[in-house]
PDB file with one MODEL, atoms N, CA, C and O in Angstrom:
MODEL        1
ATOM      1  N   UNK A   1       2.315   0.995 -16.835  1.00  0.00           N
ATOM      2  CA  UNK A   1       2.234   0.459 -15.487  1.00  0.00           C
ATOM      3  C   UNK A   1       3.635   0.208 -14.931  1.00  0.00           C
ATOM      4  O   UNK A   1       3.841   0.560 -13.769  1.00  0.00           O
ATOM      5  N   UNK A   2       4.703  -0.409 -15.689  1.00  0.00           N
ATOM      6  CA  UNK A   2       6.283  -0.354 -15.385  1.00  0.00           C
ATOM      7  C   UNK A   2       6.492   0.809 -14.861  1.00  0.00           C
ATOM      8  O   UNK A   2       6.828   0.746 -13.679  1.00  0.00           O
ATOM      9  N   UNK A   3       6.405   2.026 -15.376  1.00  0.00           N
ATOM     10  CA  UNK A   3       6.785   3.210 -14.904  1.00  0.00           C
ATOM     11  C   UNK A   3       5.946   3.645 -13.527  1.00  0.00           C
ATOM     12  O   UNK A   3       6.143   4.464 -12.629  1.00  0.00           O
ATOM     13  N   UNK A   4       5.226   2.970 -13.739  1.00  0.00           N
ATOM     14  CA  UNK A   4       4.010   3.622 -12.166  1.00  0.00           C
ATOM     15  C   UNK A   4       5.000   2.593 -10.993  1.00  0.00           C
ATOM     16  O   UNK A   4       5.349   3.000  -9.884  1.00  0.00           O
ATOM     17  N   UNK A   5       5.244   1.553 -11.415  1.00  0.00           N
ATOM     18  CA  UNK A   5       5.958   0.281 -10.400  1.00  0.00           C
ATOM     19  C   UNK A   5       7.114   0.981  -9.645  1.00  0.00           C
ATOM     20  O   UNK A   5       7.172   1.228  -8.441  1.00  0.00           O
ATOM     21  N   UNK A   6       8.242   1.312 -10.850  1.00  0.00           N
ATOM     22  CA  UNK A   6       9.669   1.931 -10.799  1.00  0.00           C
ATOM     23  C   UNK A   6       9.683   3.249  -9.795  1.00  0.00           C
ATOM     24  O   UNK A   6      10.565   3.600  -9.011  1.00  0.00           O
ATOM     25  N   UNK A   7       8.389   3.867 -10.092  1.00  0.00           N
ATOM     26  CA  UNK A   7       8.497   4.931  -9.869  1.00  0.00           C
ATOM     27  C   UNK A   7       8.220   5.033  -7.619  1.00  0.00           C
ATOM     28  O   UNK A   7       8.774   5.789  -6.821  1.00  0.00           O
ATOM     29  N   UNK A   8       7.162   3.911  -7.365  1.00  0.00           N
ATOM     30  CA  UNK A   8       6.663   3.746  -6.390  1.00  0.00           C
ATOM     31  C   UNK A   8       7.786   2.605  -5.996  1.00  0.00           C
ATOM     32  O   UNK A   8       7.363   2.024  -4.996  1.00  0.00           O
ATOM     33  N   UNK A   9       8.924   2.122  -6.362  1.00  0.00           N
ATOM     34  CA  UNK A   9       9.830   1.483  -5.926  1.00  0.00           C
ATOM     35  C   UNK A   9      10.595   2.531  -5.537  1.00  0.00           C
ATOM     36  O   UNK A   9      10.889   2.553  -4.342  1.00  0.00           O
ATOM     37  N   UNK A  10      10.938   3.282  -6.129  1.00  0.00           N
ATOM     38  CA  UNK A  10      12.281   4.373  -5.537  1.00  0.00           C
ATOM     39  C   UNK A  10      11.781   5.432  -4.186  1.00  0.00           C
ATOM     40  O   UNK A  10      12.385   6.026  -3.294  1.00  0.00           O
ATOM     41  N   UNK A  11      10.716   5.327  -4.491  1.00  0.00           N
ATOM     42  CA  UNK A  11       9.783   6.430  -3.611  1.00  0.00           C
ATOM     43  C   UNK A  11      10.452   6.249  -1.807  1.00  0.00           C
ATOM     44  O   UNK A  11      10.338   5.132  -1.303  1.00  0.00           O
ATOM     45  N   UNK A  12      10.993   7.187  -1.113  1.00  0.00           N
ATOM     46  CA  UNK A  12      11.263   7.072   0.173  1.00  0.00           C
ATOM     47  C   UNK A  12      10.624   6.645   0.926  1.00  0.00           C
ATOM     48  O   UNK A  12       9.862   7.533   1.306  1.00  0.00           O
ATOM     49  N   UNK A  13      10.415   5.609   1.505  1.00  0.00           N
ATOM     50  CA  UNK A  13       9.420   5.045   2.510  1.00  0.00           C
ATOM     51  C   UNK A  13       9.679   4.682   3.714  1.00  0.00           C
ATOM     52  O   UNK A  13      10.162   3.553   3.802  1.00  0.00           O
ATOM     53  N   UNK A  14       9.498   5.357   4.857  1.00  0.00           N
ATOM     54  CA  UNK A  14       9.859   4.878   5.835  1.00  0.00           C
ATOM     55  C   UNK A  14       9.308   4.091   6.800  1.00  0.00           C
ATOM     56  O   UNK A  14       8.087   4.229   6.727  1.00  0.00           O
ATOM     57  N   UNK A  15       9.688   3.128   7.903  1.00  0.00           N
ATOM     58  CA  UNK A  15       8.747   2.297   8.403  1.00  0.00           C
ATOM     59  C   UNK A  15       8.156   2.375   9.965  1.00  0.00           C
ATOM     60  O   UNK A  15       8.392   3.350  10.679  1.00  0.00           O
ATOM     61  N   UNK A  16       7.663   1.670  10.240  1.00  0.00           N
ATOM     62  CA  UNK A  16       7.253   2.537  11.459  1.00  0.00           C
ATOM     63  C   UNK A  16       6.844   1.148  12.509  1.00  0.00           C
ATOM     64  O   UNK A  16       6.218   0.128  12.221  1.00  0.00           O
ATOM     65  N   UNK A  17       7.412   1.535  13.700  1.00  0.00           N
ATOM     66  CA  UNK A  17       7.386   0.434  14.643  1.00  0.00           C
ATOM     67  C   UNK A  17       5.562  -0.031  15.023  1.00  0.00           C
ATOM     68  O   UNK A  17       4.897   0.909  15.459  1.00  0.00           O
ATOM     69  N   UNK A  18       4.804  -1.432  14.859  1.00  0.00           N
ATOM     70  CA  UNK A  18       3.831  -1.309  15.059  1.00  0.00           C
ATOM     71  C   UNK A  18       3.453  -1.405  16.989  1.00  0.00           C
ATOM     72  O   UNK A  18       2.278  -1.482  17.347  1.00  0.00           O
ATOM     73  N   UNK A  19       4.300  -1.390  17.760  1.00  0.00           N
ATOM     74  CA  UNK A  19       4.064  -2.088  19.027  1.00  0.00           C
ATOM     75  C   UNK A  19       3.743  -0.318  19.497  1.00  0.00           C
ATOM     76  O   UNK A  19       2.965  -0.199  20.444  1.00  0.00           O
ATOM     77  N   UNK A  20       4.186   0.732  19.011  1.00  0.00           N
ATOM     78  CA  UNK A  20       3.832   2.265  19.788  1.00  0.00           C
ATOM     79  C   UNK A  20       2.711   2.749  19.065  1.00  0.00           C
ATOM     80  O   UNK A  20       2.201   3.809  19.425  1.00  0.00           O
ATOM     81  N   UNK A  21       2.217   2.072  18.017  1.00  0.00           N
ATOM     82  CA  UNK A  21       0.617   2.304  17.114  1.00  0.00           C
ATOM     83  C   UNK A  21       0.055   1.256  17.876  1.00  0.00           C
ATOM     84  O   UNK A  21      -0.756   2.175  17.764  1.00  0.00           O
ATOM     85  N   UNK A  22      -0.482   0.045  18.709  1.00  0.00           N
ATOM     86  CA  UNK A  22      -1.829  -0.594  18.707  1.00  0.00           C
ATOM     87  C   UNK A  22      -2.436  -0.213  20.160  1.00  0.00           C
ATOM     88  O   UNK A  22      -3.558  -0.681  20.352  1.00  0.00           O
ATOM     89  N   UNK A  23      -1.909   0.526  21.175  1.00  0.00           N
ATOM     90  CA  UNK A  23      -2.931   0.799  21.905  1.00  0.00           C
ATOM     91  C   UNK A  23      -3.723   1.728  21.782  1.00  0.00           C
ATOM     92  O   UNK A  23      -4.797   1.859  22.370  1.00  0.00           O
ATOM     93  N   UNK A  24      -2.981   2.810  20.591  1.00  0.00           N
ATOM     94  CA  UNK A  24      -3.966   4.059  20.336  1.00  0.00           C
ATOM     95  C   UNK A  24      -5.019   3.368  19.184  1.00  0.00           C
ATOM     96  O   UNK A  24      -6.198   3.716  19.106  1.00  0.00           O
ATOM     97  N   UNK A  25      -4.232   2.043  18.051  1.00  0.00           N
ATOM     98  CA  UNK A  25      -5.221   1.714  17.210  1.00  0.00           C
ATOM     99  C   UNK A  25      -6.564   0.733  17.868  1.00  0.00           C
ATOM    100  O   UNK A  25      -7.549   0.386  17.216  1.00  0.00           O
ATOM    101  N   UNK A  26      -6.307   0.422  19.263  1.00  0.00           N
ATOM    102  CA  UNK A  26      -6.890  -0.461  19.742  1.00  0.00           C
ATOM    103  C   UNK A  26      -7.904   0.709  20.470  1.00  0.00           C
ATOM    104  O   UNK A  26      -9.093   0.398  20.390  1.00  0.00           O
ATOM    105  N   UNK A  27      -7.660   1.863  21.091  1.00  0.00           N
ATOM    106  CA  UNK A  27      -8.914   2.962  21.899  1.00  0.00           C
ATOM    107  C   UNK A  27      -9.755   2.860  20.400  1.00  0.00           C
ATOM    108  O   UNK A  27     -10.910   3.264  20.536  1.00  0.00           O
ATOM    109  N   UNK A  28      -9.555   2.576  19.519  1.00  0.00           N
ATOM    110  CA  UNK A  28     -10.178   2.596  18.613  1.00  0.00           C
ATOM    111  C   UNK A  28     -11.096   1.735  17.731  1.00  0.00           C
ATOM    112  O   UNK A  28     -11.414   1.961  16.564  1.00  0.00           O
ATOM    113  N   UNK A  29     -11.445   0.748  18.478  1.00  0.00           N
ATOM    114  CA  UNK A  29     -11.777  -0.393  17.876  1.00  0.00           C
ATOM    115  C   UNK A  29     -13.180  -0.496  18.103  1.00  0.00           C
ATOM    116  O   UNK A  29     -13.527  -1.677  18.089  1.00  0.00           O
ATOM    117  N   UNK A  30     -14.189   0.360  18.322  1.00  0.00           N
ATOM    118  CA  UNK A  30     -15.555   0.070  18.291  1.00  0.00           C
ATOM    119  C   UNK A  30     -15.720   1.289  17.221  1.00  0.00           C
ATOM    120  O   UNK A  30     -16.916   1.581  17.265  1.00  0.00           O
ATOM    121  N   UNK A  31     -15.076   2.116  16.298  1.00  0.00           N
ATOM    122  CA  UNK A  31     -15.066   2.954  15.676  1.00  0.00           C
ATOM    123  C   UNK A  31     -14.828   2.572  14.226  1.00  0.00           C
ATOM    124  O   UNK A  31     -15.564   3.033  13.354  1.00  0.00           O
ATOM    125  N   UNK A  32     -13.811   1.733  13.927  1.00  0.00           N
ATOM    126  CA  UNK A  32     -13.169   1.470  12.508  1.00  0.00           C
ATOM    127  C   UNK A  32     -12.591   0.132  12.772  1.00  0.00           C
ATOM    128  O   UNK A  32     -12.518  -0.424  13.869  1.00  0.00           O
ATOM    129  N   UNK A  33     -12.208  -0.293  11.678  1.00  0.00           N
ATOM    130  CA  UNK A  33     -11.150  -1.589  11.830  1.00  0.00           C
ATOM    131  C   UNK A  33      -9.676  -1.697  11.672  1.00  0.00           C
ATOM    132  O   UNK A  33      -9.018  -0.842  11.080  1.00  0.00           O
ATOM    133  N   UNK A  34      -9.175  -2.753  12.206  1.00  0.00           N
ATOM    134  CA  UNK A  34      -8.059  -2.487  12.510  1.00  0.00           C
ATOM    135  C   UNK A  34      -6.920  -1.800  12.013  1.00  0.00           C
ATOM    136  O   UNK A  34      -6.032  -1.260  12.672  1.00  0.00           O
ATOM    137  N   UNK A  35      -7.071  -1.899  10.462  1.00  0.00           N
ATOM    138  CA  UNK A  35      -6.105  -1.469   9.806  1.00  0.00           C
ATOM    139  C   UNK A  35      -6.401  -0.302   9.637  1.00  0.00           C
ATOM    140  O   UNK A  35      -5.395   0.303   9.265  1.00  0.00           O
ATOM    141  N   UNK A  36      -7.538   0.553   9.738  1.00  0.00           N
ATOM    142  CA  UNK A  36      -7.822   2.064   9.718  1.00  0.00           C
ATOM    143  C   UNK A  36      -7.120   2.549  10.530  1.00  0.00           C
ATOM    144  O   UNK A  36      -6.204   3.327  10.265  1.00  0.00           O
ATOM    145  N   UNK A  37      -7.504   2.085  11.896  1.00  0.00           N
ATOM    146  CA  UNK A  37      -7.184   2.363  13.458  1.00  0.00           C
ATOM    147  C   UNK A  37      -5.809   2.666  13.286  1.00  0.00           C
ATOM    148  O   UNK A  37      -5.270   3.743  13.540  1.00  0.00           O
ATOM    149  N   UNK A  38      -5.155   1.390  12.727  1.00  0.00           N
ATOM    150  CA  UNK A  38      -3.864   1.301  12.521  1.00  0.00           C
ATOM    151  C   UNK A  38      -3.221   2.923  11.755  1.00  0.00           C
ATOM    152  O   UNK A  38      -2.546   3.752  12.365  1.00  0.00           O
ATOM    153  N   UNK A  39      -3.583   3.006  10.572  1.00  0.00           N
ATOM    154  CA  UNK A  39      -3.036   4.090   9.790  1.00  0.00           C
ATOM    155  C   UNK A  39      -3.904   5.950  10.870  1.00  0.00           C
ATOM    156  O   UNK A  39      -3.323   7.009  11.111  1.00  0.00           O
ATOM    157  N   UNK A  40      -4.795   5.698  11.073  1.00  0.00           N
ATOM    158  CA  UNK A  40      -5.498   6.863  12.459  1.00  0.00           C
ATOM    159  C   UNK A  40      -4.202   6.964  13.229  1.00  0.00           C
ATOM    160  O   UNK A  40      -3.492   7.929  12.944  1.00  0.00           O
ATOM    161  N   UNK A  41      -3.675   5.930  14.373  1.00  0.00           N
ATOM    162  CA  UNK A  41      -2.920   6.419  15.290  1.00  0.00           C
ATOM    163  C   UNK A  41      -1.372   6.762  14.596  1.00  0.00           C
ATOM    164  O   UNK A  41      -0.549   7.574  15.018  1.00  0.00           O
ATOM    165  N   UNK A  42      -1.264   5.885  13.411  1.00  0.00           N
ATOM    166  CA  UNK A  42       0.138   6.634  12.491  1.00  0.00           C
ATOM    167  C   UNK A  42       0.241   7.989  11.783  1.00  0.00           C
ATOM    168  O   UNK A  42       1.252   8.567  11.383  1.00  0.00           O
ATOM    169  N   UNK A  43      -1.261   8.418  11.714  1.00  0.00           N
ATOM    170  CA  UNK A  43      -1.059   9.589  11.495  1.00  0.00           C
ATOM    171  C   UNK A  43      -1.135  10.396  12.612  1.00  0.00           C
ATOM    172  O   UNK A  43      -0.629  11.500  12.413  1.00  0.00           O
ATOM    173  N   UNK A  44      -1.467  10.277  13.416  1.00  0.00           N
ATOM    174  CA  UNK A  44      -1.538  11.035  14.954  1.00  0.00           C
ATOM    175  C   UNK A  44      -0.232  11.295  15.655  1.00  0.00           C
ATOM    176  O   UNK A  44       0.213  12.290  16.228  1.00  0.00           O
ATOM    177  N   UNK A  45       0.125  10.386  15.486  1.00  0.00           N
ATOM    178  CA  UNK A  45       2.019  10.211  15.835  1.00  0.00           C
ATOM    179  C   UNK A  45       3.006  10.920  15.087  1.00  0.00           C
ATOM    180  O   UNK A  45       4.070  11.437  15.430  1.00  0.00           O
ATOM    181  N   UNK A  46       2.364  10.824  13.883  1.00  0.00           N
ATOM    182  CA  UNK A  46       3.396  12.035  12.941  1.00  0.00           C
ATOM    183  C   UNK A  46       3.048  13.400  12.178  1.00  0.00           C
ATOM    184  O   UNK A  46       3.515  13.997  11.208  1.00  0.00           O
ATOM    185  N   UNK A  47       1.730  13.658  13.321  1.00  0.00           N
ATOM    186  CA  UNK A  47       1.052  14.915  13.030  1.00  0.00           C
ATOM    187  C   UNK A  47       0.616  15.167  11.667  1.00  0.00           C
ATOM    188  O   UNK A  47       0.545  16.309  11.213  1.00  0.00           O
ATOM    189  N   UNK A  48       0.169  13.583  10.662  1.00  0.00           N
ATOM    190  CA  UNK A  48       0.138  14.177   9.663  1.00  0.00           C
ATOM    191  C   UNK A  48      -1.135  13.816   8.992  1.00  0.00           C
ATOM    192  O   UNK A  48      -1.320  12.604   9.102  1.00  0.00           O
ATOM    193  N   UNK A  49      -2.101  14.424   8.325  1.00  0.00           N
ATOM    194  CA  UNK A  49      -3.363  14.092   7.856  1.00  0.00           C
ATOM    195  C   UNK A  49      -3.407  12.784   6.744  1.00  0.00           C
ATOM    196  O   UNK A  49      -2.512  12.419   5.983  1.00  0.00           O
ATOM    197  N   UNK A  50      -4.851  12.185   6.943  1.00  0.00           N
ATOM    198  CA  UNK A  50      -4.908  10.802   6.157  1.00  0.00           C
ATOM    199  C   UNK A  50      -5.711  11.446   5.184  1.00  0.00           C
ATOM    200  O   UNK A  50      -6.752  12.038   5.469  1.00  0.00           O
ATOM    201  N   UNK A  51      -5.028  11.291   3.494  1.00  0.00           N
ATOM    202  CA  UNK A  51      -5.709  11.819   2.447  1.00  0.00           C
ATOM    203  C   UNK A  51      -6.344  10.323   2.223  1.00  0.00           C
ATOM    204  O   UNK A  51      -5.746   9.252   2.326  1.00  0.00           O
ATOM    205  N   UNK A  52      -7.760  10.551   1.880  1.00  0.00           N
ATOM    206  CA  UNK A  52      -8.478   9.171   1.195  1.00  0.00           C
ATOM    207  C   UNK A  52      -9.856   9.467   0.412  1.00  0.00           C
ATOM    208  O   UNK A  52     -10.488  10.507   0.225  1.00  0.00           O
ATOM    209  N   UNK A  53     -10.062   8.130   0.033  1.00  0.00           N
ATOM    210  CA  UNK A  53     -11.313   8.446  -0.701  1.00  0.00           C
ATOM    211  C   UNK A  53     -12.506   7.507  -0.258  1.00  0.00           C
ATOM    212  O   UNK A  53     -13.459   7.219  -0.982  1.00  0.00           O
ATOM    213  N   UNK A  54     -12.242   6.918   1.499  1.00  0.00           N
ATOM    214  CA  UNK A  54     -13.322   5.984   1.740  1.00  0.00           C
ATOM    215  C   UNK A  54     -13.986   6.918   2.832  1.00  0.00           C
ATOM    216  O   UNK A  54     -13.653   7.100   4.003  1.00  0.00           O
ATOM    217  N   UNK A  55     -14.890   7.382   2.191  1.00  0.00           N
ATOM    218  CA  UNK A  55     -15.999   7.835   3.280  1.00  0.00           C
ATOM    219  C   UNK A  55     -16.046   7.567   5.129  1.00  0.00           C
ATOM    220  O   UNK A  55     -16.010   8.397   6.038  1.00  0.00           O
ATOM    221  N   UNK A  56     -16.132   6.155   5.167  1.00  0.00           N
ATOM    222  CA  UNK A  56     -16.252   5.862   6.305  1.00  0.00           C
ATOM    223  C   UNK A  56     -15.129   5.986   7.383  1.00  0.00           C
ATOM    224  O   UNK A  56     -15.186   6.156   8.600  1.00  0.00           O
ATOM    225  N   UNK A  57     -13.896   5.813   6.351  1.00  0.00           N
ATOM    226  CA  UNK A  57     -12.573   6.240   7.188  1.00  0.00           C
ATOM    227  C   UNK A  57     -12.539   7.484   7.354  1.00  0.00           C
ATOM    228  O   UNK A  57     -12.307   7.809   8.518  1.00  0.00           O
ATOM    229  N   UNK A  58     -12.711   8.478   6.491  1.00  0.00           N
ATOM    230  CA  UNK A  58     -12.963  10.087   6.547  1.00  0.00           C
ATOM    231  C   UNK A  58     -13.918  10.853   7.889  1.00  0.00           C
ATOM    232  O   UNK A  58     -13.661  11.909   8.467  1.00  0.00           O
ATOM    233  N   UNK A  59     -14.850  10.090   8.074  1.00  0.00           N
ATOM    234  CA  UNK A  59     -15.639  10.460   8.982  1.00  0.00           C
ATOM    235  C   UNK A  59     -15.521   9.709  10.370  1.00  0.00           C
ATOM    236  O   UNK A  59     -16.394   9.571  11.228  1.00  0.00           O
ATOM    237  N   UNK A  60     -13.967   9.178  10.365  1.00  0.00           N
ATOM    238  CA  UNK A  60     -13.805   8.463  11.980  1.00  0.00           C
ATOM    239  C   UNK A  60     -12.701   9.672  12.941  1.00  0.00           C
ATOM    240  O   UNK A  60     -12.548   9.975  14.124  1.00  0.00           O
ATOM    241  N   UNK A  61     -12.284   9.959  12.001  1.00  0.00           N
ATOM    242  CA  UNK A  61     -11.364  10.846  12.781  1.00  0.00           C
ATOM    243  C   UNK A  61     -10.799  12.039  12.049  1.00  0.00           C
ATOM    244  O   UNK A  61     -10.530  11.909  10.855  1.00  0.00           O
ATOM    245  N   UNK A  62     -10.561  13.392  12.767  1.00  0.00           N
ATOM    246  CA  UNK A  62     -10.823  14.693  12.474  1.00  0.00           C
ATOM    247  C   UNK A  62      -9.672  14.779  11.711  1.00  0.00           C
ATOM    248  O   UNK A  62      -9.889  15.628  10.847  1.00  0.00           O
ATOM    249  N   UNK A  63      -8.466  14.289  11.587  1.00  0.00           N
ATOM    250  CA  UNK A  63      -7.110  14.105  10.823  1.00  0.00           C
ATOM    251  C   UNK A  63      -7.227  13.518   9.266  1.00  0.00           C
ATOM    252  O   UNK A  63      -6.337  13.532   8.415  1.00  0.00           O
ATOM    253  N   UNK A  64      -8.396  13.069   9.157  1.00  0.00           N
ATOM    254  CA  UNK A  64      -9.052  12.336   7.528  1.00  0.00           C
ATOM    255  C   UNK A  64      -9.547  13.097   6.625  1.00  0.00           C
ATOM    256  O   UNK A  64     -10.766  13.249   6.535  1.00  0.00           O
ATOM    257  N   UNK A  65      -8.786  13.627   5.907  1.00  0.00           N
ATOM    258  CA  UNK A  65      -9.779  14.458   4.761  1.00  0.00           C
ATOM    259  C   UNK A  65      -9.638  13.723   3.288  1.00  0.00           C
ATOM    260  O   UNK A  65      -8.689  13.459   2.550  1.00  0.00           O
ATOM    261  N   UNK A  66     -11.025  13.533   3.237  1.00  0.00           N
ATOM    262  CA  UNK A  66     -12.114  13.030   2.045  1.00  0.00           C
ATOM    263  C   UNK A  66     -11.950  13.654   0.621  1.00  0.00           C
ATOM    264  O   UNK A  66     -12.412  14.780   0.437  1.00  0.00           O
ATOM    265  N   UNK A  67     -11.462  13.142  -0.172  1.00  0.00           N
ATOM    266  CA  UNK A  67     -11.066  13.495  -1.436  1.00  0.00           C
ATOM    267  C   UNK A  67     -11.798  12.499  -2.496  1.00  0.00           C
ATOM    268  O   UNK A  67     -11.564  11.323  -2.776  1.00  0.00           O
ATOM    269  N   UNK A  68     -13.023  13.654  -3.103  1.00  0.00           N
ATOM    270  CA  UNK A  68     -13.798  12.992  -3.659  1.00  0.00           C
ATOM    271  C   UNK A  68     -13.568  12.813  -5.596  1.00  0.00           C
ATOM    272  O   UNK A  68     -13.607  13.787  -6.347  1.00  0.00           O
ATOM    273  N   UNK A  69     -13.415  11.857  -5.911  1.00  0.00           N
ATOM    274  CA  UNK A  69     -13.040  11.500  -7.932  1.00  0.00           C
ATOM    275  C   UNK A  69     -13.945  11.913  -8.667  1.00  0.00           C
ATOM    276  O   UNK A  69     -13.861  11.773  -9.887  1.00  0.00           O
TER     277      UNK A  69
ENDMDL
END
């Protein structure tokens, strides 16, 4: 688990202003909750698909692909 820590510590992460994500996460709010909404309009903004494994987030928006264990 140290090595999983270290490894996700060095990892490049960049951050992202939340005030240009909540009106697109907010058109969104009879759909998902906030923090979905939230990561939906961050991927929309950086053209980039949401890999996951929660069903319900997968099926809110066309950018979500469902990766089943």
């Amino acid at each position: 688990m140290a090595d999983a820590l270290d490894t996700v510590a060095r990892a490049p992460f960049e951050r992202h202003q939340l005030a240009a994500l909540l009106r697109p996460a907010w058109d969104l709010r009879g759909n998902v909750c906030l923090v979905d909404a939230l990561y939906i309009a961050l991927s929309d903004a950086l053209s980039a698909p949401i890999v996951t494994i929660d069903r319900g987030l997968a099926g809110s928006a066309s950018a979500v692909e469902l990766v089943e264990l």
